[in-house]
N, C-alpha and C positions, 0 to 999 in steps of 0.2 A: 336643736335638741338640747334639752336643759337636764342638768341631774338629778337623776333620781336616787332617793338615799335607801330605796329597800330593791333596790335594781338586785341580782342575782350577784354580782360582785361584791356590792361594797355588804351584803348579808354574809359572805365567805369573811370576808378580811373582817367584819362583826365576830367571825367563829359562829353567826348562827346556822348557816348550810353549812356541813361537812366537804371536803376536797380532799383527792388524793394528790398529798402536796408533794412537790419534786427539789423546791428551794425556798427561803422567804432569808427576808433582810430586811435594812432600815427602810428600802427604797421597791423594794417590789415583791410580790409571792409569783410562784411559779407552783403549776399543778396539770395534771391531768385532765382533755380534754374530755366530757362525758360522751359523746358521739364522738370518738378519733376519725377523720381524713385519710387519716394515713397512720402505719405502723409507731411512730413515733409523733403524736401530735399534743403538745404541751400550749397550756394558756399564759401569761406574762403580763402581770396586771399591778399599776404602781399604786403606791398604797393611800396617795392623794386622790381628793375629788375631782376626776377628770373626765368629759363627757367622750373626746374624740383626740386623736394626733393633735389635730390643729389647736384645740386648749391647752391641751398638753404644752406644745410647741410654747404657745403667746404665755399660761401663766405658772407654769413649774417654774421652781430655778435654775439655775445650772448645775448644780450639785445634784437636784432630785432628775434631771435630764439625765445627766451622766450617769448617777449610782443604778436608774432605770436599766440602760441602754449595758451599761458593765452586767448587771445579772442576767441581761438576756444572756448576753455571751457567756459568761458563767455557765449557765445553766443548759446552752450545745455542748460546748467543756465537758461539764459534768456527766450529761447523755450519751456522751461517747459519739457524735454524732459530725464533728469539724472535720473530721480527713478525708468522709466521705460527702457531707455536703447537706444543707440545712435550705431552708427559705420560711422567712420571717414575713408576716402578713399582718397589715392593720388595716381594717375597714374605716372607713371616715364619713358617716352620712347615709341616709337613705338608697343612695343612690348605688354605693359602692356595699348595700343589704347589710350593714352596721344592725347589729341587731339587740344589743347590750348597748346603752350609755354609758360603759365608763372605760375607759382607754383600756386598748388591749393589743398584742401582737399574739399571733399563733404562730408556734413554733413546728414545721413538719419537717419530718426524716425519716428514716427508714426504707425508704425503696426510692428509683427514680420518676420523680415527679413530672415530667415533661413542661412542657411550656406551659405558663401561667394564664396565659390569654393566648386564643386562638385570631389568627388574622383574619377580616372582613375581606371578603372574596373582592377584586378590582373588576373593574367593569362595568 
């Protein structure tokens, strides 16, 4: 997957699609998801050209790693959402239905979310 520069993302952090934003800084914006999951479901998108985690991972620095990874946290903080409990999601690839090119976690809360993946029957 290679970047795209009018991907849906990197047009938000342009300012040319509107977001209902939740946070933004040097290193990441934070907004509301437009089909929510769940009562509480926030996007976390850093402000570099990044197709997936694993680009992210190999070419951000550690400063844009960190300042990233600090406003997700932030931004539970701020949602009110830490005491009772969050799960943070990044797809990576076709396979894992990645569906935007450019890095992202989704942030859900608000109700109990049960298990992330269901186990394949044995036998």
């Amino acid at each position: 997957m290679t970047y795209d520069d009018n991907n849906i993302f990197a047009r938000i952090l342009r300012g040319e699609i509107p977001a209902d934003k939740v946070y933004e800084d040097d290193y990441a914006v934070a907004f509301h998801d437009i089909n929510p999951q769940a009562p509480v479901h926030v996007l976390v998108i850093p402000r570099g050209r990044y197709v997936s985690l694993d680009d992210f991972g190999e070419k951000a620095s550690a400063e844009e790693i960190g300042g990233f990874f600090a406003a997700v946290a932030k931004v539970a903080r701020m949602l009110g959402v830490v005491e009772r409990g969050y799960r943070i999601l990044a797809n990576n690839g076709p396979d894992a239905h990645q569906e935007v090119p450019h890095f992202h976690v989704h942030l859900f809360a608000g109700r109990r979310l049960g298990p992330l993946i269901k186990r394949a029957p044995t036998g």
